[in-house]
C-alpha positions as CSV (number, residue, x, y, z in Angstrom):
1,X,0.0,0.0,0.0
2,X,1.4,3.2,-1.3
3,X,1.3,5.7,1.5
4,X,1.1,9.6,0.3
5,X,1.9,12.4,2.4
6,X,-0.3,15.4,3.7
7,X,1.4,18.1,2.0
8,X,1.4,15.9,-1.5
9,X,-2.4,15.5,-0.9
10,X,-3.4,19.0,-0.1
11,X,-1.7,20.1,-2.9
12,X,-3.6,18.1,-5.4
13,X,-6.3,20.3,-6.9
14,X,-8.5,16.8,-6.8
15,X,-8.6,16.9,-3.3
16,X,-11.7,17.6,-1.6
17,X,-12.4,20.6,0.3
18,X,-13.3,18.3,3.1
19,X,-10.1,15.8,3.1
20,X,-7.9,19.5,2.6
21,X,-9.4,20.6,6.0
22,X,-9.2,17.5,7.7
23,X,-5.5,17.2,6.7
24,X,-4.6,21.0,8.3
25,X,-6.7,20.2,11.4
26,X,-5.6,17.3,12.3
27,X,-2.1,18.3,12.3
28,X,-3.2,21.1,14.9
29,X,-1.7,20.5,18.2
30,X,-5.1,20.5,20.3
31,X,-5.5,17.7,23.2
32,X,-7.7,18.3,26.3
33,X,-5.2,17.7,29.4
34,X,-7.2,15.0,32.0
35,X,-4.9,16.6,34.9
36,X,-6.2,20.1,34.5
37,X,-10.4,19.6,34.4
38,X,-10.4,22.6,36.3
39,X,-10.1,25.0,33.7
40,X,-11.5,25.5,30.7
41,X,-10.0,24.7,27.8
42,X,-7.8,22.2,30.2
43,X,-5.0,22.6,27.5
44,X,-3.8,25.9,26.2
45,X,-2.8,25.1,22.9
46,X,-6.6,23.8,22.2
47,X,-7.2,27.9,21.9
48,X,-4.9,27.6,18.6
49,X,-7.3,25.0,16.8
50,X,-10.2,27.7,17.5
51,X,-8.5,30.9,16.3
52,X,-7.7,28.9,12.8
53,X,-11.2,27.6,12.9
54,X,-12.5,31.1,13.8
55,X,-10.3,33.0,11.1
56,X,-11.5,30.4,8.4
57,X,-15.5,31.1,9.0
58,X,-14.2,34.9,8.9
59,X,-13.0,33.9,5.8
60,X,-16.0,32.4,4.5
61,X,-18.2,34.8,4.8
62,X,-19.6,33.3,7.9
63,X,-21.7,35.8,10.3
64,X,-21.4,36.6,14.1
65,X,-18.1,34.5,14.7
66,X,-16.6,34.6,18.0
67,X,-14.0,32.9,20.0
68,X,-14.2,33.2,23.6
69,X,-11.2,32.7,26.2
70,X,-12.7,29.5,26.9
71,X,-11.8,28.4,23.2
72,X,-15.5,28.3,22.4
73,X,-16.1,29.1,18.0
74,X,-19.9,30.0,17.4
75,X,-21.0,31.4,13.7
76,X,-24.0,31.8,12.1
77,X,-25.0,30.8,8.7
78,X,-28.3,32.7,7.1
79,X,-30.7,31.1,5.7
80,X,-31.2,30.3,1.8
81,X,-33.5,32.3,0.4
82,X,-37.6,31.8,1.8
83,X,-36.3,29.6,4.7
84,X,-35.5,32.8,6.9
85,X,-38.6,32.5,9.0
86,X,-37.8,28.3,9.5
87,X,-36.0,27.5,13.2
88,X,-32.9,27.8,13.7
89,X,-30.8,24.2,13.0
90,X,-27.5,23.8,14.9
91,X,-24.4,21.7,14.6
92,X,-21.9,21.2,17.0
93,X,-18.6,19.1,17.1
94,X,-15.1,19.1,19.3
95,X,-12.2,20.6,18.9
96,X,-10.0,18.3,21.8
97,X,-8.2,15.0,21.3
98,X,-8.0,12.4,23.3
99,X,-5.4,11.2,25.7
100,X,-5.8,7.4,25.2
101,X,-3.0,7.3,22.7
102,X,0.2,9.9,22.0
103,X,-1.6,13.0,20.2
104,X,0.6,15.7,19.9
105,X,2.6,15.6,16.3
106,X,-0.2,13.9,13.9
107,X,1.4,13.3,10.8
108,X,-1.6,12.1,8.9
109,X,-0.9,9.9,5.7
110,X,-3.4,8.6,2.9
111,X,-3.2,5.5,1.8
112,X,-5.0,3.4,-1.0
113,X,-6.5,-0.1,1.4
114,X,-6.0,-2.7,-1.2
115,X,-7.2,-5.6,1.0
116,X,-6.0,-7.9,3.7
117,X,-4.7,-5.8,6.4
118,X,-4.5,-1.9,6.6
119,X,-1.0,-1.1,6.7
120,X,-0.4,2.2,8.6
121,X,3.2,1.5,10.1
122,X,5.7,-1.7,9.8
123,X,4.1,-2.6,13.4
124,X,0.8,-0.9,13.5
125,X,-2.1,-2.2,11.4
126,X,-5.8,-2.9,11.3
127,X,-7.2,-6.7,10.3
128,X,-10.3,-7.5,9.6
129,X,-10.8,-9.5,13.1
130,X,-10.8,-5.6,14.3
131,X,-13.0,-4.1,12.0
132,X,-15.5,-7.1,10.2
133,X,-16.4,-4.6,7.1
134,X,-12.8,-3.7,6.4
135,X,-12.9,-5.8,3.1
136,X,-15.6,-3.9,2.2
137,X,-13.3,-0.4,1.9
138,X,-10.9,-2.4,-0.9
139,X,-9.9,0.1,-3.2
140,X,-11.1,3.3,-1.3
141,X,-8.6,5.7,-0.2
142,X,-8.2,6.1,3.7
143,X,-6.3,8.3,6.2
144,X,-4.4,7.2,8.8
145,X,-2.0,9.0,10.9
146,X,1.8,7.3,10.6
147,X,1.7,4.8,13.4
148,X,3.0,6.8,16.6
149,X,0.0,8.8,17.3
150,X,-3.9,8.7,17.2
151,X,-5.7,10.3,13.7
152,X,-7.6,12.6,15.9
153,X,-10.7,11.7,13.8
154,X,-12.5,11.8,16.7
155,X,-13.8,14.6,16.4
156,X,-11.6,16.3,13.6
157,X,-13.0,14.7,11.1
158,X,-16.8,16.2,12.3
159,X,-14.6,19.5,12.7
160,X,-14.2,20.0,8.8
161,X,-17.6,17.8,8.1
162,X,-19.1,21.0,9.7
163,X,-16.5,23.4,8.0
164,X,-17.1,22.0,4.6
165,X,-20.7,22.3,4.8
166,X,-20.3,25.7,6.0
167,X,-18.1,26.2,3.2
168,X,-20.5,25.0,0.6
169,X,-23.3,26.8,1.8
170,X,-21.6,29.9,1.6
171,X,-20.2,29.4,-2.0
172,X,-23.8,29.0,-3.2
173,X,-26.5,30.2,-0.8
174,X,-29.2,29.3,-2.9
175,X,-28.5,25.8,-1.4
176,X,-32.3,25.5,0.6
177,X,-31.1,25.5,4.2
178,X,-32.4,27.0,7.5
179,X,-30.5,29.9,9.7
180,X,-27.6,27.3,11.1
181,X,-25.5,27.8,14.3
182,X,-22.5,26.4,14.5
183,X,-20.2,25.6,17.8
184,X,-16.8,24.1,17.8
185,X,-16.1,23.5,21.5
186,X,-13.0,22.2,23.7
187,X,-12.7,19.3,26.3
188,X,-15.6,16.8,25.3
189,X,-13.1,13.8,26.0
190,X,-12.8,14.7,29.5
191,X,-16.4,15.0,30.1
192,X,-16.9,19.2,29.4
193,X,-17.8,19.3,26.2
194,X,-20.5,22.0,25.6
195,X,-20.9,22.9,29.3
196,X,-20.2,26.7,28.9
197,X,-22.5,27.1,25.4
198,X,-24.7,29.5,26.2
199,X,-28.0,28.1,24.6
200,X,-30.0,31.4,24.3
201,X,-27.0,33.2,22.4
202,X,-26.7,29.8,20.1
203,X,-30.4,30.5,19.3
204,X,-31.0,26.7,17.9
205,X,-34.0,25.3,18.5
206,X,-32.4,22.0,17.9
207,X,-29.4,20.7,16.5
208,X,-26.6,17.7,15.9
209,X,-23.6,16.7,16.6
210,X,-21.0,15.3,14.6
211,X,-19.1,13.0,16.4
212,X,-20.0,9.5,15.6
213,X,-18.1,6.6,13.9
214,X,-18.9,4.3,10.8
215,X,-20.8,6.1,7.8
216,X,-24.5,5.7,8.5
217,X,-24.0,5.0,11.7
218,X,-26.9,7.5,14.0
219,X,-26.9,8.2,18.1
220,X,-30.0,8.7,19.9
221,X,-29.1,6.4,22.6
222,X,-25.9,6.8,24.4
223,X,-24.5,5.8,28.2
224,X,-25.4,7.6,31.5
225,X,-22.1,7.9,33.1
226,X,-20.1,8.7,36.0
227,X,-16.3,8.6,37.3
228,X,-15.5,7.1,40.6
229,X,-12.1,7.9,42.4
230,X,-12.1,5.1,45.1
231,X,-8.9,6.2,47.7
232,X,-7.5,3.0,50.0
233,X,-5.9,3.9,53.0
234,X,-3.6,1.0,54.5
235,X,-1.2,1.3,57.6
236,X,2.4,-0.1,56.4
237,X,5.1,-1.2,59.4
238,X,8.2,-3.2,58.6
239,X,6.9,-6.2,56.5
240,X,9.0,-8.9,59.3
241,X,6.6,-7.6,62.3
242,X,3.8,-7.3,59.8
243,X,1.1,-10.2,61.6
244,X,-1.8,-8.7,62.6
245,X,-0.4,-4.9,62.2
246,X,-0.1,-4.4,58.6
247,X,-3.0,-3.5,56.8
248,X,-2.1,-3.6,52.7
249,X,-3.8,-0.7,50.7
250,X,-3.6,-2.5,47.7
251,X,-4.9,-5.6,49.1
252,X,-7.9,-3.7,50.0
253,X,-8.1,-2.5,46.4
254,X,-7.7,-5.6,45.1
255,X,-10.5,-7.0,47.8
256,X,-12.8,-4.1,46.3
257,X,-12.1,-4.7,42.6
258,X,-13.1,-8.2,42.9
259,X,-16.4,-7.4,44.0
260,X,-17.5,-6.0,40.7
261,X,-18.5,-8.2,38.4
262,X,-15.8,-9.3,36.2
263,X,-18.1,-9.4,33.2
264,X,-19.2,-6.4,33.8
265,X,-15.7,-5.0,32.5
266,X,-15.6,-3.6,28.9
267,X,-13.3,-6.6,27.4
268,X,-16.8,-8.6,28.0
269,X,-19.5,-6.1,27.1
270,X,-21.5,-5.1,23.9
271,X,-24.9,-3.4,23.0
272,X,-26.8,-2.0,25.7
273,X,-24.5,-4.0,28.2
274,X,-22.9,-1.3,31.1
275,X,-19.4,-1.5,32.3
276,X,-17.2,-1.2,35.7
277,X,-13.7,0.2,33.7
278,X,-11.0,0.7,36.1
279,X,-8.6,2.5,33.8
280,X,-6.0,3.6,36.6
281,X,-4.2,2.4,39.3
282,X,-1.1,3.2,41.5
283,X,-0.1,2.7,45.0
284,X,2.0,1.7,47.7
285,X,0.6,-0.4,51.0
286,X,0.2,3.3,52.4
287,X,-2.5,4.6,49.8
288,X,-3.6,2.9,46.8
289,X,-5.8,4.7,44.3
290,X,-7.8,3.6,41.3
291,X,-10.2,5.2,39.2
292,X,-13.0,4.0,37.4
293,X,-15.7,4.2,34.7
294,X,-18.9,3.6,34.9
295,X,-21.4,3.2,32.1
296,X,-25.1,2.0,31.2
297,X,-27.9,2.9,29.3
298,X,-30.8,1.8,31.4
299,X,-31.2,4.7,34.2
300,X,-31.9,2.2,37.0
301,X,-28.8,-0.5,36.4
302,X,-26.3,2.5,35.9
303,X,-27.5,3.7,39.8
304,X,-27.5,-0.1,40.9
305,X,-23.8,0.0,39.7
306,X,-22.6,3.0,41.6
307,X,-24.9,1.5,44.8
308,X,-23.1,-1.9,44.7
309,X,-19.8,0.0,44.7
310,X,-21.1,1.9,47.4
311,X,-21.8,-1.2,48.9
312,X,-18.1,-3.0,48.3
313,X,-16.4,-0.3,49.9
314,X,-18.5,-0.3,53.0
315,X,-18.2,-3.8,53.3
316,X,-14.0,-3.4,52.9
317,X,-14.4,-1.2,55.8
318,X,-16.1,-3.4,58.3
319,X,-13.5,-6.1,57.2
320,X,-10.1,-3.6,57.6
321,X,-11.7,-0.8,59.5
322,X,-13.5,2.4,58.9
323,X,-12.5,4.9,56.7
324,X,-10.3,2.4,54.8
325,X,-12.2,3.3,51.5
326,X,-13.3,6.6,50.1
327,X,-15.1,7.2,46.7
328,X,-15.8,10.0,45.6
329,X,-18.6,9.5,42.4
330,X,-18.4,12.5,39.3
331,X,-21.5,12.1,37.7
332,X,-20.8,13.1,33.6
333,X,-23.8,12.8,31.5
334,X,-26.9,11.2,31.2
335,X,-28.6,9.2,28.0
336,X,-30.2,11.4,25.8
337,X,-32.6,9.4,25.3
338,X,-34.5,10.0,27.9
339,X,-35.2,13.4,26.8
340,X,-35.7,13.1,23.2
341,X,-39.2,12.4,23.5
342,X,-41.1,15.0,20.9
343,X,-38.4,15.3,18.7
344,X,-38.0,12.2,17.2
345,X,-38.8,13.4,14.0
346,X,-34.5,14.8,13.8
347,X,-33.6,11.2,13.7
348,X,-36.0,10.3,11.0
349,X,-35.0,13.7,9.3
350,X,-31.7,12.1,9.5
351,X,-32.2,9.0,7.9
352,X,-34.0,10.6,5.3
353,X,-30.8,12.2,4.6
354,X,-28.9,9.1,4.4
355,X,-30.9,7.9,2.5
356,X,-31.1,10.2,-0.2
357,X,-27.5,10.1,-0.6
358,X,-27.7,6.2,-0.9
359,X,-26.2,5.7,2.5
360,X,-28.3,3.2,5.0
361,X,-28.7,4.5,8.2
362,X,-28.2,1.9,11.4
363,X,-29.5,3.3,14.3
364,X,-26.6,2.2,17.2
365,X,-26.4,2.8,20.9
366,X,-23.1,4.9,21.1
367,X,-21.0,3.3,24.0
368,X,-19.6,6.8,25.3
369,X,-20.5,10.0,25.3
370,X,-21.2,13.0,22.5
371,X,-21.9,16.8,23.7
372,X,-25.6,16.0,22.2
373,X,-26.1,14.2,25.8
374,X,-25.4,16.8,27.9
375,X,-27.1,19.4,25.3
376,X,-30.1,17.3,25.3
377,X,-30.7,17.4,29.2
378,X,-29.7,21.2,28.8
379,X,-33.0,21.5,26.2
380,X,-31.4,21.1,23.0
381,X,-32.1,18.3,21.4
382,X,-29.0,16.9,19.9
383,X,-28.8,13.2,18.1
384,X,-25.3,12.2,16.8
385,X,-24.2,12.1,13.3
386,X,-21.4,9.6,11.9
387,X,-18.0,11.2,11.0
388,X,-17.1,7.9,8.9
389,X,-14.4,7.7,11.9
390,X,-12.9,4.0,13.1
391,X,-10.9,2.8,16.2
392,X,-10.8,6.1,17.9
393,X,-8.5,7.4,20.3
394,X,-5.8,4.4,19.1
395,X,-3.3,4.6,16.9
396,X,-5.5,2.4,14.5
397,X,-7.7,5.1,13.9
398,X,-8.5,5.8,10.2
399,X,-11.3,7.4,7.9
400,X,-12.3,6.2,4.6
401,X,-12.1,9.4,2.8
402,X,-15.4,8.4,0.8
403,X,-17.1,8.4,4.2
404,X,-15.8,12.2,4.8
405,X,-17.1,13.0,1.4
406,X,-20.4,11.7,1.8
407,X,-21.0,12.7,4.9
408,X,-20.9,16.3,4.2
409,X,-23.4,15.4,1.2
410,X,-25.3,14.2,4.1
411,X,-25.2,17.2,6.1
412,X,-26.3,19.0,2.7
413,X,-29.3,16.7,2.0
414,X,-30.0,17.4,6.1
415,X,-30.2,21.0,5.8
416,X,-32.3,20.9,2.9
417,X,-34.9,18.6,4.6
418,X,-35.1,22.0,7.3
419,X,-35.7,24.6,4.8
C-alpha cells in the first residue's frame, strides 16, 4: 500500500475541500489535558485549533463569529433564500483529542486499502478480526495518521464535516437550508464538552452533533455515566513484624475490585451491556488509588452499579476498619434518550438524509459520550451524526475518505430537509 503524504495530498487540486481541512486540522496541536479539568480549555494550545477555525468562517463569509477565552467558536449561517422565517438548526462538534494514545505531532498519511490488512506502520495495522467490514473499503482511499499517534478523527473529522458544509453553503446560498448555528467547542473527551455554550446566544432550536463513527452509523441512545475515584488507605510497618499490624492498601483494592462483576468489565460487554472500567491504578501499602468508569444505558442498572460500589467499599471497611475506602462519584452525563421524546422526527429527518445520498442508516447505541447528551438534558435536542471515523483514540484510527465526502453530502441533503 502506497502511502502519500499530507502536504502531497493537499496540494492536489483533486482533493476535496473536506479531506484538505481535515489534513490541516488534524495536524493542529489540540488535546484536552485530564490533569487540568479545572479549567476550561484544560489545555492551552486547544485555543490555537479555535483561532484557525475562527479565522477560516471569517474567511468564508460566515456571520457573528466569535471565539471566547474558553476556546469556544460560534457562527452563524443565514438562511437560503424563503427559509429565513424556518427555526434555527445547529451543529456542533469538538475541537479536543483524546489522551488514550500519544496525540501531539499527527502526521496524517493517505493510503490506498487494497485488501488484507491496513497497513499504517511496519508494526501498526488494522485486520479485519478488528473491524468485520474492512474488506468492504478495498480500493477506497483512507487516512491514517503514521503509526505513533492517534488520527484525531474523533472529532476532527466532524470539525471539517461541519466546516465543509459551512463552506458549501456559503459558496452558493441558494443551497435550501435554514439559519444554522455552529459551535466548535474544547474538552468533550474529559467530560466538558459543551458545558459553557450559552444556549440562548446559540439560538438553535435543535441541533446535531457530529461526532460519531462508521458512515450511516446515528446516536439517539448513548451511556449515563459517572467517574468514581475510590482512595485506599492501609497502615504499612516493617513487612518482618507485619502479623496482625499491617493493613495492605492495595490488598484492599484488590478485595474491592473483585467485587464487581468481572463481566461487567468492557473486554466482556457489547450493546446496551454497562461496564465497571477501572482505567488507573497506583499505589504503595500506604494509599492505593484507582479510578473508574462507569457506564449504562438503562437509568436504573447505571445507579445499581454506583450502589453496589457503594456497597463494596463499606463492606471493605467493616472487614479492615472504617475509613479504609473513600469514593468519591463525578456524575458526567446522562442518556439522551430520555429526553428526546417529541423530537424524534431529527432522527427520521436524519435518515432521510442518508438515505437520499444512498447511504443506510443503522440506528446504534453509542458506548460513550457526545456533547448532544449533555445538550439534550440542557434542552437542546441533539442526536449524533457519523463522521465515517474507526478505532478512535488508538493509533488504529482511520477514515475512509469516501465516508468524509459523503458525509458532508449528508449534512447537505440534512439541511435541505429543514428549509
Amino acid at each position: 500500500m502506497k502511502a502519500l503524504d499530507a502536504e502531497t495530498v493537499m496540494a492536489s487540486p483533486d482533493t476535496s475541500d473536506v479531506l484538505r481541512r481535515f489534513l490541516r486540522y488534524v495536524q493542529v496541536d489540540s488535546p484536552s489535558d485530564p490533569d487540568h479539568e479545572e479549567r476550561v480549555p484544560s489545555d492551552p494550545s486547544e485555543h490555537a485549533m479555535a483561532a484557525l477555525l475562527a479565522d477560516e468562517l471569517r474567511a468564508l463569509g460566515a456571520d457573528d463569529v466569535t471565539v471566547d477565552d474558553h476556546a469556544y467558536v460560534t457562527a452563524r449561517v443565514p438562511a437560503s433564500p424563503g427559509a429565513a422565517d424556518r427555526q434555527t438548526l445547529g451543529f456542533v462538534a469538538h475541537i479536543d483529542t483524546a489522551h488514550d494514545a500519544p496525540n501531539r505531532g499527527v502526521r496524517p498519511q493517505v493510503v490506498t486499502y487494497e485488501g488484507g490488512d491496513l497497513v499504517i506502520s511496519d508494526n501498526v495495522s488494522v485486520t479485519p478480526a478488528a473491524v468485520p467490514d474492512l474488506p468492504s473499503l478495498a480500493g477506497q482511499a483512507v487516512v491514517t495518521s503514521d503509526g505513533t499517534t492517534l488520527l484525531s478523527a474523533d472529532d476532527k473529522a466532524g470539525v471539517a464535516e461541519v466546516m465543509a458544509l459551512v463552506a458549501r453553503l456559503l459558496a452558493d446560498p441558494s443551497l435550501p437550508h435554514p439559519p444554522l448555528a455552529v459551535a466548535f467547542v474544547p474538552d468533550e473527551e474529559i467530560g466538558h464538552g459543551a458545558a459553557l455554550l450559552d444556549l440562548d446566544a446559540f439560538g438553535a432550536a435543535y441541533a446535531y452533533t457530529v461526532d460519531g463513527e462508521a458512515l450511516g452509523e446515528l446516536n439517539y441512545e448513548c451511556f449515563s455515566a459517572a467517574s468514581v475515584e475510590a482512595v485506599f488507605t492501609g497502615e504499612g510497618v516493617h513487612p518482618g513484624d507485619a502479623k496482625d499490624r499491617m493493613v495492605n492498601a492495595i490488598r484492599l483494592f484488590e478485595e474491592f475490585d473483585a467485587m464487581l462483576p468481572a463481566a461487567g468489565r468492557p473486554e466482556h460487554t457489547a450493546g446496551y451491556e454497562g461496564y465497571f472500567h477501572c482505567h488507573g491504578v497506583s499505589g504503595t501499602v500506604d494509599e492505593c488509588r484507582a479510578s473508574y468508569l462507569v457506564r449504562d444505558f438503562d437509568a436504573a442498572s447505571f445507579e445499581g452499579r454506583l450502589d453496589l460500589m457503594a456497597a463494596a467499599a463499606a463492606y471493605v471497611g467493616r472487614l479492615h476498619g472504617e475509613g479504609r475506602v473513600r469514593l468519591t462519584v463525578r456524575r458526567e452525563y446522562r442518556n439522551m434518550a430520555e429526553r428526546l421524546d417529541g423530537a424524534e422526527f431529527l432522527v427520521d429527518r436524519a435518515k432521510a438524509a442518508m438515505e437520499a445520498c444512498d447511504v443506510t442508516p443503522v440506528c446504534v447505541p453509542a458506548r460513550g459520550g457526545t456533547d448532544g447528551a449533555q445538550l439534550t438534558f440542557r434542552g437542546l435536542p441533539c442526536p449524533n451524526l457519523a463522521t465515517g471515523g474507526r478505532l478512535a483514540h488508538s493509533v488504529r484510527e482511520f477514515v475512509p475518505v469516501p465516508a468524509l465526502e459523503a458525509t458532508v453530502d449528508i449534512l447537505q441533503a440534512l439541511v435541505a430537509s429543514f428549509a
